[in-house]
C-alpha positions in Angstrom: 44.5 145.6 122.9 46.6 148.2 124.6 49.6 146.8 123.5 49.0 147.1 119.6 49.9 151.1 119.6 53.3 150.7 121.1 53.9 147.5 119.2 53.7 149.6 116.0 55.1 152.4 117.4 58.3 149.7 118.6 58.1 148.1 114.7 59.8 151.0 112.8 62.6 151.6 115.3 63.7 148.0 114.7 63.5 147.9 111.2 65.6 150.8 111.3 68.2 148.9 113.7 68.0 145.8 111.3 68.4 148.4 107.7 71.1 150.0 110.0 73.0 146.4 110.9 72.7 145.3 107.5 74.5 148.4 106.1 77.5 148.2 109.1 77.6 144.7 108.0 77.9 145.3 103.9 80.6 148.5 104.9 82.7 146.1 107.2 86.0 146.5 107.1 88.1 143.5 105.0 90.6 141.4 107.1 94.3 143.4 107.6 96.5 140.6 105.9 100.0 143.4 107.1 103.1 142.3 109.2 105.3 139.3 108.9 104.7 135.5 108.3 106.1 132.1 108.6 105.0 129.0 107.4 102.5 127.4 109.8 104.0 125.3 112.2 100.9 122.9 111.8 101.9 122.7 108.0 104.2 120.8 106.0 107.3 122.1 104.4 106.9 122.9 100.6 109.5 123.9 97.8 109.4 126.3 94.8 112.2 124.5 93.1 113.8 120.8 92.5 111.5 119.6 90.2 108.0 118.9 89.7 105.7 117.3 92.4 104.6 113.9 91.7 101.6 112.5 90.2 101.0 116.1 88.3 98.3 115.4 85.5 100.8 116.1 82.8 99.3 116.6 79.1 102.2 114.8 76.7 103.5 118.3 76.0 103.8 118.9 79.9 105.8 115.5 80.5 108.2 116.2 77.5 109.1 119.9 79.3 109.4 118.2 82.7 111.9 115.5 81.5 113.8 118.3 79.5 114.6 119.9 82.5 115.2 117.0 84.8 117.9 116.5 82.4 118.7 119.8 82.6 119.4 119.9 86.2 121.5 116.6 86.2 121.5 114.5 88.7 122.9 116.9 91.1 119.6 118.7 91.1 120.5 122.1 90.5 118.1 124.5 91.3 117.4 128.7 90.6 116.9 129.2 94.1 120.9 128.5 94.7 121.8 131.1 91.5 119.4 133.8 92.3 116.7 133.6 90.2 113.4 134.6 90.9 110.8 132.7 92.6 107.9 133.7 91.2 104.2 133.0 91.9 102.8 130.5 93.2 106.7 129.4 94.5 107.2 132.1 96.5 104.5 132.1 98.4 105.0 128.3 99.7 108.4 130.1 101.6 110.9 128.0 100.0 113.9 127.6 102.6 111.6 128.9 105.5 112.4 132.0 104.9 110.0 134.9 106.0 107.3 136.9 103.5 106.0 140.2 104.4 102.4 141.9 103.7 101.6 145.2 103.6 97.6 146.2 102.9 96.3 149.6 101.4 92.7 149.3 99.9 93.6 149.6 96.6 96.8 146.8 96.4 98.3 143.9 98.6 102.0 144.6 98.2 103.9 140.9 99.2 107.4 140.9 99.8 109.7 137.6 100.0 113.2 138.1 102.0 115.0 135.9 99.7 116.2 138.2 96.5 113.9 140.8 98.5 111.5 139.6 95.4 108.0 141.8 95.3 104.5 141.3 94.3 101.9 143.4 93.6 98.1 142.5 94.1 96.4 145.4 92.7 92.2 145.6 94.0 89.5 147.1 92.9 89.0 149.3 90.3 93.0 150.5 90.2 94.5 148.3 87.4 97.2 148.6 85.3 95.9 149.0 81.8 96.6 145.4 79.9 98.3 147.3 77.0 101.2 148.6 79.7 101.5 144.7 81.7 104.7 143.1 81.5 105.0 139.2 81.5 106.9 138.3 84.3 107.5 135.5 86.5 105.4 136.6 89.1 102.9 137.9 86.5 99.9 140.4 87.0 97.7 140.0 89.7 94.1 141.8 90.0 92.3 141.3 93.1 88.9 141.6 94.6 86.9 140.9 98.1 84.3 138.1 97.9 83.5 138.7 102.1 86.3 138.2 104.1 88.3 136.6 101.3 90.3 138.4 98.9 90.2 136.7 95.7 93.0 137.1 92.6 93.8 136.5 89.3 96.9 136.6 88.4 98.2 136.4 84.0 100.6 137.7 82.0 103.3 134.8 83.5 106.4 133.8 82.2 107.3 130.1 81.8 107.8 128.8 84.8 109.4 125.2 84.0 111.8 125.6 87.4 108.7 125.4 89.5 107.8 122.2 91.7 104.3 122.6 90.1 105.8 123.9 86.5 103.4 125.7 83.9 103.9 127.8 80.7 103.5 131.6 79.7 99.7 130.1 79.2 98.5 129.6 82.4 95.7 131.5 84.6 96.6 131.2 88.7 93.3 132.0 90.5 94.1 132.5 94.3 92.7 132.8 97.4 93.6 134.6 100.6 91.9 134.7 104.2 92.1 134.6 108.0 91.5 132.7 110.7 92.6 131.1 113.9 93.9 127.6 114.7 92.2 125.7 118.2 94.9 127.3 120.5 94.0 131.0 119.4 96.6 131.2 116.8 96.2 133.8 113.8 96.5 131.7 110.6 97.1 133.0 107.1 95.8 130.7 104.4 96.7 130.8 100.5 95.4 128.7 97.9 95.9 128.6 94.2 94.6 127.0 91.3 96.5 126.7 88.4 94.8 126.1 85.0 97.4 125.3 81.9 95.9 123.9 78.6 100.0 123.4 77.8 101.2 121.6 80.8 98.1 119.9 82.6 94.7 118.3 81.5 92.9 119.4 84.7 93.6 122.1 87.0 96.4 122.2 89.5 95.5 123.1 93.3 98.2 124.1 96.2 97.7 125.4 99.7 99.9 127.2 102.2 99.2 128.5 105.6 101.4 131.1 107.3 101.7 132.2 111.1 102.9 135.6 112.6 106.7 136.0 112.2 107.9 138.0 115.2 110.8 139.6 113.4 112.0 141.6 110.5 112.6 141.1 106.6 116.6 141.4 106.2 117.7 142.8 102.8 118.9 139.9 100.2 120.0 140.3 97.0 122.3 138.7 94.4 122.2 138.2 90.5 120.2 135.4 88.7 121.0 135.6 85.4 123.9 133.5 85.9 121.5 130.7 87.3 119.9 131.0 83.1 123.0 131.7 81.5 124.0 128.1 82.8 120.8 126.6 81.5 121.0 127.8 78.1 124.9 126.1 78.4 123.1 122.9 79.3 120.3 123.0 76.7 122.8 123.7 73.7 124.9 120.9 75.0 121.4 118.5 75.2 120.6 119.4 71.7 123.8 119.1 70.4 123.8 115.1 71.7 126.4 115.8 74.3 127.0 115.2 78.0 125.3 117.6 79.9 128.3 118.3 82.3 128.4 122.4 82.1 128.7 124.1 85.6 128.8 127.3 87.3 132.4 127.7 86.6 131.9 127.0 83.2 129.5 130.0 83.0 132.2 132.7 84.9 134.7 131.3 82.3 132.9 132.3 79.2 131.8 135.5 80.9 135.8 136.5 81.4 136.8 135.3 77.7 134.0 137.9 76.3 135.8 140.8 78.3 
C-alpha cells in the first residue's frame, strides 16, 4: 500500500518523458543526402542512352517510337551523350559513363548536380513551389518533393520527350521517385534512388528503375559543350527517313550545312 502514492506521483513524469520522446521523434531531423556520389560498387552499371532496355511493356504507339529511333541511330548507335545533349531525369541519375553526381540539401530544395554538361536539377520541398503557370517543360522536368519519414519522396512533370532514354517516354509521363539512406553489411553509407515511370503513350504498365550511389571522395570538375548539334543531326536523319532515303547523315554533315548558312 505504501507504494501506490509514489507510483502516481512517478506516472505523470513518464507520460511527460513519453509526450516529450514522441515530439523529438516527429521534429527529427530528415537524412542529409549533401556531398559527392558514385555508383555503388555492389551495383550494376546502367546507361541513359543507346536505346531502350529490353523487354519494356511497350503500348503499339511506344514500339513504333522505339524502332523510329533505332533507325535513327543506325547501326553505329549514335547516342546524345557523345554530342552533348542533356541527360535528363531519370538518365542522369543512373551516372551514365561513371561519372560523379553531387547533392547539396537546404530544407526547402535538393539541388543535384551531374558532372557531365555540369547538368542541374532542382527538387523543390515543401510548401516552396514554383507556381505551375511559370514551369517550363524540360528534359529534366519539374520536380516537387516531400518527406514521408526518412524518405524523401518526388514527383516530377512537365517533361519533355525523352525518346533518347534507355527507358524512353513522352512529354506525358509522371516519374514518381524515391530517395533514402542507409548502410551496406561492411558499414558503408548507401544512397538509393528509385523511380517509377507511368506513360499512357509509351507503356501499358508502369516502369520501375533503381540506382544506388556510394560516397565519391573527390570533386565535380566543370564540363560543358553544345548539344544542339547532337538534335540538329537527328532532324538530318528523320527528313532523310521520311523522304525514303538512306539514313547515312553524320556529324560532318551537320558542321557542313551550319558553314553554307554563314
Amino acid at each position: 500500500m505504501p507504494r501506490i502514492p509514489q507510483i502516481r506521483k512517478l506516472a505523470p513524469a513518464a507520460a511527460a518523458l513519453l509526450a516529450s520522446a514522441a515530439v523529438s521523434a516527429a521534429e527529427r531531423e530528415p537524412p542529409d543526402f549533401t556531398g559527392i556520389w558514385t555508383t555503388y560498387t555492389g551495383g550494376a552499371r546502367t546507361s541513359g542512352f543507346g536505346g531502350p532496355r529490353m523487354n519494356l511493356p511497350l503500348t503499339a504507339e511506344g514500339r513504333r517510337r522505339v524502332e523510329e529511333y533505332q533507325k535513327l541511330i543506325g547501326p553505329e548507335r549514335l547516342n546524345g551523350g557523345a554530342h552533348c545533349a542533356d541527360y535528363g531525369v531519370p538518365a542522369m541519375m543512373g551516372l551514365p559513363g561513371f561519372y560523379p553526381i553531387e547533392f547539396i540539401q537546404k530544407p526547402d530544395q535538393l539541388t543535384i548536380i551531374y558532372e557531365v554538361n555540369n547538368e542541374v536539377r532542382r527538387i523543390y520541398i515543401g510548401d516552396r513551389q514554383v507556381p505551375p503557370e511559370l514551369r517550363l517543360p524540360s528534359k529534366a522536368g519539374y520536380s516537387e518533393g516531400h518527406w514521408e519519414g526518412d524518405v524523401l519522396v518526388v514527383r516530377t512533370t512537365d517533361l519533355l520527350d525523352g525518346l533518347d532514354q534507355s527507358v524512353p517516354f513522352s512529354d506525358q509521363a509522371v516519374i514518381d521517385e524515391r530517395f533514402s539512406l542507409s548502410e551496406d553489411a561492411n558499414g558503408k553509407k548507401v544512397l538509393t534512388y528509385q523511380a517509377t515511370i507511368t506513360d499512357p503513350v509509351y507503356y501499358t504498365e508502369p516502369v520501375r528503375i533503381e540506382h544506388k550511389y556510394e560516397p565519391h571522395d573527390g570533386f565535380i570538375i566543370p564540363y560543358g559543350c553544345q548539344d544542339e548539334l547532337w538534335y540538329e543531326l537527328l532532324e538530318m536523319r528523320r527528313a532523310q527517313l521520311e523522304a525514303g532515303e538512306p539514313i547515312t547523315a553524320r556529324m560532318s554533315d551537320v558542321y557542313k550545312a551550319r558553314e553554307a548558312k554563314e
